[in-house]
N, C-alpha and C positions, 0 to 999 in steps of 0.2 A: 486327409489327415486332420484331426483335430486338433482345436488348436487349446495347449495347456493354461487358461486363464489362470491369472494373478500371480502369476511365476514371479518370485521374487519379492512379494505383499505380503506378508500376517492376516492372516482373517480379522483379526483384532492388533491393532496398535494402538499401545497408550504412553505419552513421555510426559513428564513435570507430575507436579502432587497438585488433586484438586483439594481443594477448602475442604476441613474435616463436617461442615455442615452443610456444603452444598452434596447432591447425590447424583452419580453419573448418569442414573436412569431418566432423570430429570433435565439432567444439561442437554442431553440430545433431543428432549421432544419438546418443539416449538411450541406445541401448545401448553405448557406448561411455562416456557422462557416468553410468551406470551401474555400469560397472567401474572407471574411476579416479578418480569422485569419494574425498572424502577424510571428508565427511560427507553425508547427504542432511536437510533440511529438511522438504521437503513431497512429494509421488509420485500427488497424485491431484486433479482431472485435469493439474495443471502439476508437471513434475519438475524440482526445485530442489535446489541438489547446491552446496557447496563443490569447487571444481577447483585441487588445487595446481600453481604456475608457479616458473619458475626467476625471474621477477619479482617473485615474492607468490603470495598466495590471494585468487582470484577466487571470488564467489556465481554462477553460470549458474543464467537459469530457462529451462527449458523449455518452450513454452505447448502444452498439449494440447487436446483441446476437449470442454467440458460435454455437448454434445447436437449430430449432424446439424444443428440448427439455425443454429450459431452457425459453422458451416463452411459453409453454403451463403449466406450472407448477407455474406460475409468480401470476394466483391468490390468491395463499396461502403463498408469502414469501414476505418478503418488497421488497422494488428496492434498485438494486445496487447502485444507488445516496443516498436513504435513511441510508445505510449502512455505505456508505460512512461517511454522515453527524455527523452518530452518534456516531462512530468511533472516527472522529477528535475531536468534541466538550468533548468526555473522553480521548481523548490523554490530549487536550491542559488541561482540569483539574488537570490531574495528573502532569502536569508540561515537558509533551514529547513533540519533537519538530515536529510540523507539519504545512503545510501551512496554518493562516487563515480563515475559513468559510466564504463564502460570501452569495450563496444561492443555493438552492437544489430543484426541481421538479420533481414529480411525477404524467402521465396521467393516468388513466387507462378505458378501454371500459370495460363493464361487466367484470370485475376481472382482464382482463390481460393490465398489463404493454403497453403500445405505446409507451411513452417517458419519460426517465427521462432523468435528467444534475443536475449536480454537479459543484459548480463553487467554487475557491479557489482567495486568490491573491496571486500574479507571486510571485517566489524568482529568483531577477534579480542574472545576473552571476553565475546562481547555473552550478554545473554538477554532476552527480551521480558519488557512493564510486566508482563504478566499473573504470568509465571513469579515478576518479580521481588515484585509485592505479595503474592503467595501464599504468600514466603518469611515474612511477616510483617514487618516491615523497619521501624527506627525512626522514628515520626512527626517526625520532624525533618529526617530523611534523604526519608522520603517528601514533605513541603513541597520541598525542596528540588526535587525530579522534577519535582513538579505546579507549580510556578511556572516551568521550562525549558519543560516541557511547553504551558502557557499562551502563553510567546512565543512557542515555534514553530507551532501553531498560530492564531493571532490575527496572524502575519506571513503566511501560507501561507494565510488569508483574506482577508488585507487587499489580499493580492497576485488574489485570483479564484479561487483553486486550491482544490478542493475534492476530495478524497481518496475519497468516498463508500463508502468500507472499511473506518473507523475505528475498528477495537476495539483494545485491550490488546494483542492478540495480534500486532497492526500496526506499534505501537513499538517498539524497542529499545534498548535500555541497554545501554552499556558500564561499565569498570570506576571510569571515572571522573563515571557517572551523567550521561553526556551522551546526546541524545534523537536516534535516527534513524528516520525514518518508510519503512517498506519495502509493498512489493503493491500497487503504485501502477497496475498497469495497468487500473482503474477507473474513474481519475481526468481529473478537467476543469478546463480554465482558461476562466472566462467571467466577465461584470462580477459584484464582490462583490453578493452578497445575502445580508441577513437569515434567511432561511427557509433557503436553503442551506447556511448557518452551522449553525443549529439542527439540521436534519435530520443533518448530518455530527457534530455533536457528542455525537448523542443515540445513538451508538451504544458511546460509553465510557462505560465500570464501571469505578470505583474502588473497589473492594473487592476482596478478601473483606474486609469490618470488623465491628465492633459498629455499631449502626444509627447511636449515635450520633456515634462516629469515624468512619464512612460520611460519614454529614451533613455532618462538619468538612470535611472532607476535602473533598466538593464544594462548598461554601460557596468553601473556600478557591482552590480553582481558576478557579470564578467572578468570584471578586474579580478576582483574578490577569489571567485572560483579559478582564475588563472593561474593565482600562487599556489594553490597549493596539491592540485592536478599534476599530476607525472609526465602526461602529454606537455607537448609546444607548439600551439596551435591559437591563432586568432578565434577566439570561444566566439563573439559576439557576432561574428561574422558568419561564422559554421550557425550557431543558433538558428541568424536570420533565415539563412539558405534552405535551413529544414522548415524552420517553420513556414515557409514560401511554399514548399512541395508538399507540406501535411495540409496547407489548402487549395491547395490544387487537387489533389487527391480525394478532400473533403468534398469540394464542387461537381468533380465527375461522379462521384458516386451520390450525391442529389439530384444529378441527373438522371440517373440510372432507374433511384427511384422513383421518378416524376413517370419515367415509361413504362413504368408499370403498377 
């Protein structure tokens, strides 16, 4: 029996309004978001580009694809643009901070994905948590982050949304140290759980510190994130536990590939 690909897909889906001067035929081929990007972010396997507009500056990503795999399997999942889309527009619901939606595309030939893009507007001056704690940056200033940081995710859990991407390098800062959470096409909305909380949270580092400004530091977020989470649960302690098992985990699969 054959099987009916894209059951439930548009051949073509498009949501939000692009820039009356940018041109769709354009947003989709790299090699054009190539030449008149204005910065690029990321090139491998998704190419992510600032696009200047006579409206503004747009973020376009590109989704390219990890492996054959994730291209043959594409008639039965949404695209990664759509993911994206659907993501931010229940972030920004829930009151989490992420870039504005501008517009999102999806092609598909019989069932499988060609092209999607995902387009945001730019946060000028940002830099992510990563770059910015690296800066080494006043522990008073840094409280400050990590308690933004705590609302917005413990609203963005409370709401089901679980980001399952969430490192440093994920967040961004602006100049006025406000938090937007971007690389959302990972992410799920489904009823809040515990363990889902944990496993998403355990993948942020708050350092580089001294071990024991490290400690403060997550202590302090913990608290933070504790008020206003639905759960009743020692965060700081669950945190550890996972993050203890995601290297444990890490290590045997360096092993794995040391044997081969």
């Amino acid at each position: 029996m054959a099987l009916n690909l894209g059951v439930g897909f548009p051949s073509i889906l498009e949501v939000g309004t692009l820039p009356t001067d940018l041109d769709k035929a354009n947003i989709i081929d790299i090699n054009w978001l190539k030449e008149k990007n204005s910065k690029v972010f990321d090139t491998n396997p998704n190419f992510v580009c600032e696009v200047p507009s006579l409206s503004g500056n747009y973020v376009v990503k590109w989704f390219g694809w990890r492996s054959p795999f994730h291209y043959y399997i594409s008639p039965f999942i949404k695209s990664r643009a759509q993911v994206s889309w659907d993501i931010a527009n229940a972030m920004k619901d829930s009151g989490v901070g992420t870039p504005n939606t501008v517009f999102m595309c999806t092609f598909r030939e019989k069932g499988y994905i060609k092209e999607n893009v995902f387009i945001t507007t730019a946060i000028h001056n940002h830099q992510t948590l990563r770059a910015w704690l690296r800066s080494y940056p006043d522990e008073d200033n840094v409280k400050i982050v990590l308690s933004k940081l705590a609302d917005n995710l413990s609203r963005m859990h409370n709401a089901g949304i679980f980001h399952n991407d969430l490192t440093i390098g994920n967040i961004l800062l602006d100049d006025e140290l406000e938090i937007y959470l971007v690389d959302l096409n990972r992410g799920e909305q489904i009823a809040p759980k515990i363990n889902k909380c944990l496993k998403d949270l355990s993948k942020l580092f708050f350092g580089p510190a001294e071990k024991n400004e490290l400690d403060n530091r997550i202590s302090f977020f913990f608290k933070e994130y504790g008020k206003y989470i639905q759960f009743n649960l020692d965060w700081e302690s669950g945190y550890q536990k996972e993050r203890a098992k995601r290297d444990k985990i890490k290590k045997i699969k360096r092993r794995i590939k040391l044997l081969f």
